[in-house]
C-alpha positions in Angstrom: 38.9 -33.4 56.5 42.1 -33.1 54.8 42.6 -35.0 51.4 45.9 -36.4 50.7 48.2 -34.4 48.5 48.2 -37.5 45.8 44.5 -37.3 46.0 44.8 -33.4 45.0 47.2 -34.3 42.3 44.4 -36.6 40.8 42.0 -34.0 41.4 44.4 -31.6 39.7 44.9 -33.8 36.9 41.3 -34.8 36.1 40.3 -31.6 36.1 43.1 -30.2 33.7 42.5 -33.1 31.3 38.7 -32.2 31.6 39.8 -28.5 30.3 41.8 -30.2 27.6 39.1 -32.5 26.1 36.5 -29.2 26.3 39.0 -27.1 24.3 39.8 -30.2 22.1 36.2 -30.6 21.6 35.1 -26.8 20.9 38.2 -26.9 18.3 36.7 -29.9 16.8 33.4 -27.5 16.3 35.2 -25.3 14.4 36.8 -27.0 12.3 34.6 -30.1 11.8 34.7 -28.8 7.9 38.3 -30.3 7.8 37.5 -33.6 9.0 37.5 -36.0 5.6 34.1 -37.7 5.1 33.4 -40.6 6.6 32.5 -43.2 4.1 28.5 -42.7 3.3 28.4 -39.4 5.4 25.6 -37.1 4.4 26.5 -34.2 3.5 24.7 -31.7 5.7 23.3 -28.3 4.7 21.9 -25.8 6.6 18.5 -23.5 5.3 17.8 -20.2 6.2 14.5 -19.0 5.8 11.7 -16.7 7.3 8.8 -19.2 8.8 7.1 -16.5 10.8 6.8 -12.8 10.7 6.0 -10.8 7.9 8.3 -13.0 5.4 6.5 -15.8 6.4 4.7 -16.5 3.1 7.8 -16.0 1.1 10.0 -18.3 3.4 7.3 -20.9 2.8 7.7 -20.5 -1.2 11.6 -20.4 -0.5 11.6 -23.8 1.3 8.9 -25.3 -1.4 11.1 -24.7 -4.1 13.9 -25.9 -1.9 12.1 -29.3 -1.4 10.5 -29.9 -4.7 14.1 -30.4 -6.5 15.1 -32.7 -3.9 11.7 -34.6 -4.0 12.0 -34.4 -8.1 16.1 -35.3 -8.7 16.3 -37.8 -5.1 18.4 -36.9 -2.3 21.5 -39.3 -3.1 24.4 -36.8 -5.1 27.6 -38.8 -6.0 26.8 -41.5 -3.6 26.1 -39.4 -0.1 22.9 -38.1 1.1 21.2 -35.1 0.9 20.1 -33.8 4.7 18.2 -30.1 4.8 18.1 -28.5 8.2 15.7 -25.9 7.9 16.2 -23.1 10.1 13.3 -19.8 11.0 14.9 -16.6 10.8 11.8 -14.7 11.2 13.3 -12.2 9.1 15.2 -11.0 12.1 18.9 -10.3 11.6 19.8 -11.4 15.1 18.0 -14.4 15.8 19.1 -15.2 12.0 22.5 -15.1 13.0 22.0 -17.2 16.3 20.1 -19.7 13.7 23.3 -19.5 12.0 25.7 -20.6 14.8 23.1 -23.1 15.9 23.6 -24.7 12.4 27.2 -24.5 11.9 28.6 -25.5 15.6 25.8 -28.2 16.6 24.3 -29.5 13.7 28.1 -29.0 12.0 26.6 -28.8 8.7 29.0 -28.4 5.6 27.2 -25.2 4.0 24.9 -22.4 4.6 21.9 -21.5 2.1 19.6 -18.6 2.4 18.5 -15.8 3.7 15.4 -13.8 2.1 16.0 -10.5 4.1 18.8 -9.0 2.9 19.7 -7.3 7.0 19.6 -11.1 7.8 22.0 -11.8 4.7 24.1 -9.0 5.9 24.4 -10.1 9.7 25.2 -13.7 8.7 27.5 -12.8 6.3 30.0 -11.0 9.1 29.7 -14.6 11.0 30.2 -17.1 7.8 33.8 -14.9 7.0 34.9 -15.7 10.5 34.1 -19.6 10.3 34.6 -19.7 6.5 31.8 -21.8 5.8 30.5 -22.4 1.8 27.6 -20.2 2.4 25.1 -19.3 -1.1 22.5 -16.7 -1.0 19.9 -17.1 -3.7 17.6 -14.5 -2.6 18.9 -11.5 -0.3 19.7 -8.7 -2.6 21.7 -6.2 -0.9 24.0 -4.8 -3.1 27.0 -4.7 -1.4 27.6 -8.7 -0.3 29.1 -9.3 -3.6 30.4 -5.6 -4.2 32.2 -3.5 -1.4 31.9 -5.7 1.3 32.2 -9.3 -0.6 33.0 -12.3 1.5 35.1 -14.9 -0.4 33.4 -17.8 1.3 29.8 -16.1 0.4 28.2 -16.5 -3.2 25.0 -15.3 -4.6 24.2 -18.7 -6.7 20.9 -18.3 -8.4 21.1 -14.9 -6.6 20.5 -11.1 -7.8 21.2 -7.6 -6.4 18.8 -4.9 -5.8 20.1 -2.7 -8.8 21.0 -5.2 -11.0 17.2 -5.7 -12.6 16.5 -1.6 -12.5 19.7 -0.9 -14.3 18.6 -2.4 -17.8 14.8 -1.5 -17.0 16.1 2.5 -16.6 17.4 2.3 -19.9 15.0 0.5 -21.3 12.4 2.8 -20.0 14.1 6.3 -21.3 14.9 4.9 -24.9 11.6 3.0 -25.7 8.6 4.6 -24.6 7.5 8.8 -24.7 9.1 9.1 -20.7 11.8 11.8 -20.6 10.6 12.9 -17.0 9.9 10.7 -13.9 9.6 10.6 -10.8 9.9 7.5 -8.3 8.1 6.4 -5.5 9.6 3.4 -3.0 9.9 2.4 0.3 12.0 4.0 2.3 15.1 1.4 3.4 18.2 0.0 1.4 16.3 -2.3 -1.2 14.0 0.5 -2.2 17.3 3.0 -2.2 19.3 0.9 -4.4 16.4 -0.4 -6.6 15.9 3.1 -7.6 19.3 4.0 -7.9 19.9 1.6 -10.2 16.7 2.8 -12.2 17.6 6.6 -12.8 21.0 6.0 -12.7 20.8 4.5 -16.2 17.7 6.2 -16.8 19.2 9.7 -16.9 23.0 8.2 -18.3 20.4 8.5 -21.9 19.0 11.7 -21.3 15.9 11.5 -19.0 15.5 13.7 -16.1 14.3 12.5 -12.4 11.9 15.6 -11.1 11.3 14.2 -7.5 12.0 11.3 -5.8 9.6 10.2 -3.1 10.2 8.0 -0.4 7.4 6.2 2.2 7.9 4.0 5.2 8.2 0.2 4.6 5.4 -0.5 6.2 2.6 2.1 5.1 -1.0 1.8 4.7 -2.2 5.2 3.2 -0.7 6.2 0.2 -2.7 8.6 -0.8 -0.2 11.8 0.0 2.0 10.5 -1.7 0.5 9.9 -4.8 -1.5 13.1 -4.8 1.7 15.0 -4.4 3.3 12.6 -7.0 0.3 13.1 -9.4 0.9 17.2 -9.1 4.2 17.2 -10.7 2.6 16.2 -14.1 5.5 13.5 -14.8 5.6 11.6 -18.0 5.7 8.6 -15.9 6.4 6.5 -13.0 9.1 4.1 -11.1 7.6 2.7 -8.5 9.0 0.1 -5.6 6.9 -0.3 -2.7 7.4 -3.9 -1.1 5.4 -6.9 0.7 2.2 -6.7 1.7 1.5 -2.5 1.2 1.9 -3.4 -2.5 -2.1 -4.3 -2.4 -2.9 -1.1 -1.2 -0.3 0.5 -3.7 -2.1 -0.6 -6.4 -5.3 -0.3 -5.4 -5.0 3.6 -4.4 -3.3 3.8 -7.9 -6.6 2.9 -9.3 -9.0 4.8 -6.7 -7.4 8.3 -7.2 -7.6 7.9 -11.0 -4.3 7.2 -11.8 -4.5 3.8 -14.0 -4.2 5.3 -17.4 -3.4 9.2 -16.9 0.1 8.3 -16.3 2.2 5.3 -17.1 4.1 2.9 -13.9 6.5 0.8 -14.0 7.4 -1.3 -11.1 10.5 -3.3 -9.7 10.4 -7.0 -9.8 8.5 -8.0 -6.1 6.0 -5.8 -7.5 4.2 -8.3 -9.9 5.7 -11.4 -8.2 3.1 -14.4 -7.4 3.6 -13.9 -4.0 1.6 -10.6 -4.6 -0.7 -11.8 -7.7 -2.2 -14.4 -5.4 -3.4 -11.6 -3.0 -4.7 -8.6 -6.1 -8.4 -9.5 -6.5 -9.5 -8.7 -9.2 -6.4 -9.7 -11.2 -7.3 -7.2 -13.5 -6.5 -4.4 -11.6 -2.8 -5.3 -12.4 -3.3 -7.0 -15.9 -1.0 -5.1 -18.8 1.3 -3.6 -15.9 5.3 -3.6 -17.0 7.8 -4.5 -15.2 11.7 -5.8 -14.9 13.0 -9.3 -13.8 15.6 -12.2 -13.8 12.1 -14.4 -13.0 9.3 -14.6 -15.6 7.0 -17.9 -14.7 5.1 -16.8 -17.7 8.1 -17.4 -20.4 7.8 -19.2 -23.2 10.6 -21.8 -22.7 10.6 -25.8 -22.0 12.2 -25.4 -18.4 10.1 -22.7 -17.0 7.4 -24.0 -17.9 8.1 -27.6 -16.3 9.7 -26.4 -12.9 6.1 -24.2 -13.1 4.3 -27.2 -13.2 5.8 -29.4 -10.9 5.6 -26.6 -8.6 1.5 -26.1 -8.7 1.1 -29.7 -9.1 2.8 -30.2 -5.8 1.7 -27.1 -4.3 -1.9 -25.6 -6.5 -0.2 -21.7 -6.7 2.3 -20.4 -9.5 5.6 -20.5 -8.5 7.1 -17.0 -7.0 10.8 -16.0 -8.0 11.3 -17.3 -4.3 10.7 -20.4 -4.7 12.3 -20.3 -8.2 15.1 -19.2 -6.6 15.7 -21.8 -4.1 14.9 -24.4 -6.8 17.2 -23.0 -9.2 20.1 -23.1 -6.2 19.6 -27.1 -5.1 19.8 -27.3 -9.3 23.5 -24.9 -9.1 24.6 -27.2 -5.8 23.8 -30.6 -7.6 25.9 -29.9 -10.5 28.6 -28.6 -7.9 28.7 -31.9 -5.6 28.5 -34.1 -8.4 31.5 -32.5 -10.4 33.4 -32.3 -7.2 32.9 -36.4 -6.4 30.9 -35.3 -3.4 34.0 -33.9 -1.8 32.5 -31.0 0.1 34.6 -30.9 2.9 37.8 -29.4 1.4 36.5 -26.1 1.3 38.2 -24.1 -1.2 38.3 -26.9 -3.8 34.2 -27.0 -3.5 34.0 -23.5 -4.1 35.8 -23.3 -6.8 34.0 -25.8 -8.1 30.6 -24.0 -7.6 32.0 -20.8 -8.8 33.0 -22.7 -12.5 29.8 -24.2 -12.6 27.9 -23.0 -15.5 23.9 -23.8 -16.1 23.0 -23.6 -19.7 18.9 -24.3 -18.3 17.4 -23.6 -15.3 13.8 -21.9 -14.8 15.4 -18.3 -14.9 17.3 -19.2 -18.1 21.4 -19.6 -18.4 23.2 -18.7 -15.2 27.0 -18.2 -14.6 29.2 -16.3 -12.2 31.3 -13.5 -12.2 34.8 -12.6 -10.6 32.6 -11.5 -7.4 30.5 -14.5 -7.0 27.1 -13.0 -8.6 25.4 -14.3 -11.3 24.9 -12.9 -15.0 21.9 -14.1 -16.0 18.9 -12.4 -18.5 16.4 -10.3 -17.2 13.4 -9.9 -19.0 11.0 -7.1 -19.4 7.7 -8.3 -18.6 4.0 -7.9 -18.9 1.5 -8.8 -16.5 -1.4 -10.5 -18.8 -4.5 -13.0 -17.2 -4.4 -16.5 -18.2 -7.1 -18.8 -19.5 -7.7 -19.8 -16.1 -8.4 -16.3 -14.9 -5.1 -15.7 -12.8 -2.2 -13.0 -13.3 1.6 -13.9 -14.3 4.4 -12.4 -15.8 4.7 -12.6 -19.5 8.3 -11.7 -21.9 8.2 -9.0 -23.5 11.7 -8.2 -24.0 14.8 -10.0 -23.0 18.3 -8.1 -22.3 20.8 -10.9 -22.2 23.4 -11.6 -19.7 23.5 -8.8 -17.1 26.1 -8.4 -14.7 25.3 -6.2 -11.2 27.6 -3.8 -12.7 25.7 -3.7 -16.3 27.9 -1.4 -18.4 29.9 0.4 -16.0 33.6 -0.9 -15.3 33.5 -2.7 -12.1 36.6 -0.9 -10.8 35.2 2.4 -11.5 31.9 1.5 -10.0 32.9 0.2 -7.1 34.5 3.7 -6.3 31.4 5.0 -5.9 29.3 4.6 -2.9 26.4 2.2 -2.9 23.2 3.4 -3.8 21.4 5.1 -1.1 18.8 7.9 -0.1 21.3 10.4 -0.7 23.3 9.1 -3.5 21.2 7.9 -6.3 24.2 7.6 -8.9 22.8 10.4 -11.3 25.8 11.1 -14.1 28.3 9.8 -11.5 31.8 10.8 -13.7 
């Protein structure tokens, strides 16, 4: 049958206003962030964290953290609601980034918090400069996301880089104990490469010498090569940075093949974290073991030592620098929405705001930012000692105030070099 030509005009008409409103609404996604706040709006925050997978356990002390200061301080900040959508990564960069888009474009929240896995960090970052969301990353410690490749709209609140603990612990290493000649042992992938760069970059800047530098896959189970051929080249001492769960088996082949006490380890950070302590049975097989770290949940100050109750009040483990972490950021935010009436919406204005906010206590100590959106915060040379109560954590030993990723180097100058890496390791750069 034919239709009338004024009932194909209609047709034509409802159809093109149909294409309108779509457009009109996907533009309305976009820039929902530009909308002003409707009177008592929540304000809306999207989580990123690893649920499943192998960063499972630390995604669960990441959103614990997360939770406890919103179930301690209330979830009203200068009169709007607090709402947490908590998002599963499971560690995996892609579905992290469709987690991502799910968050921003349907739930429309107003800013982004996250990651863990720094190749999750790295693949949402490319996403959160296109939309220009407030996005704050208080765990993934690439390097580079607040160096070479730094997203305005992207800060590391609460945060750290990979090098930024080894650099002071290189130094520390070389001009206070007998070690002149090391060698290192890590896994095999950017956090191990520029954890160790940061290490013997400093460490040889005052004289000590790197003789090999050994590298294993991030997932290995027998590391008994390498510590035999590590153990044949008679060093003074060693660096070591093997990560998640082959850390057990790390230190228990240090012990079976005679290592513990012939020659000296120090470890990176995740090492001696409570997300490993929990799992070393018997804790002594890691007791008087030094390390480096912004986190110490064995420090001798008032407001460690509370958020570290609360936490095993609420949850019977010690808190991991995860879940410090996560804490420590809803703490940064809080002080950010309040100073900013709650005004998240206007984008620029709120960061700014969070980028001036300065935290004289939180659990890891005083926090600020610097020109690139990182903190400067202490980091603390620590000693793993048993409790009364039988368990493992992290005492101070030593604290080296305010560090800054680029510790003494110029940041201009540093930044012309390439990020640390298995081929460049930063030893006496010019």
């Amino acid at each position: 049958m034919q239709r009338h030509p004024m009932t194909r005009l209609a047709l034509a008409a409802a159809t093109w206003l149909l294409v309108q409103g779509l457009l009109l609404a996907t533009a309305g996604v976009a820039r929902a962030e530009q909308r002003p706040a409707a009177a008592g709006e929540p304000i809306r925050i999207g989580v990123l964290v690893p649920l499943s997978g192998i960063g499972a356990a630390a995604g669960k002390d990441a959103t614990d953290g997360w939770n406890l200061w919103w179930q301690r301080h209330g979830r009203t900040v200068a009169g709007r609601e607090i709402q947490s959508f908590i998002e599963d990564t499971a560690g995996n960069p892609d579905l992290g980034l469709s987690k991502a888009r799910l968050l921003v474009e349907q739930r429309q929240v107003h800013m982004l918090v996250g990651t863990v896995f720094a190749s999750v960090g790295l693949a949402v970052a490319t996403y959160v400069e296109q939309v220009g969301i407030p996005t704050f990353y208080p765990i993934a410690a690439a390097d580079d996301l607040t160096q070479r490749h730094r997203v305005p709209n992207l800060m590391r609140i609460a945060g750290w880089s990979s090098s930024q603990v080894t650099h002071p612990f290189g130094e520390w290493v070389a001009t206070t104990t007998p070690c002149r000649r090391l060698v290192t042992l890590a896994a095999d992938y950017a956090f191990g490469h520029e954890a160790v760069g940061g290490f013997v970059n400093t460490f040889t800047d005052v004289g000590g010498q790197v003789l090999e530098q050994i590298w294993h896959p991030i997932a290995e189970t027998d590391f008994s090569p390498y510590l035999a051929r590590l153990a044949a080249t008679r060093p003074d001492c060693v660096f070591a940075m093997p990560v998640g769960a082959p850390i057990i088996r790390f230190i228990q082949a240090w012990h079976d093949l005679g290592l513990w006490g012939r020659i000296p380890l120090y470890v990176g950070e995740v090492v001696t974290d409570q997300a490993i302590l929990r799992g070393i049975d018997p804790p002594d097989l890691v007791v008087g073991l030094i390390s480096a770290g912004h986190w110490a949940e064995g420090r001798d100050d008032a407001t460690t030592q509370e958020f570290v109750r609360l936490y095993e009040d609420a949850y019977r483990i010690l808190p991991s620098y995860y879940a410090a972490a996560m804490y420590t950021a809803a703490q940064w935010l809080t002080r950010a929405i309040t100073a900013a009436n709650g005004r998240v919406e206007d984008r620029q204005a709120f960061l700014q705001t969070v980028r001036a906010t300065q935290l004289q206590e939180t659990p890891f100590g005083p926090a600020r930012l610097d020109d690139y959106n990182h903190p400067i915060f202490n980091v603390y040379i620590r000693e793993v000692v048993k409790r009364p109560d039988g368990r493992a954590w992290n005492v101070v030993r030593h604290t080296i105030p305010n560090v800054s990723q680029f510790y003494k180097y110029d940041p201009e100058a540093y930044l012309r070099q390439p990020v640390y890496s298995r081929q460049y390791q930063g030893i006496n750069w010019p």
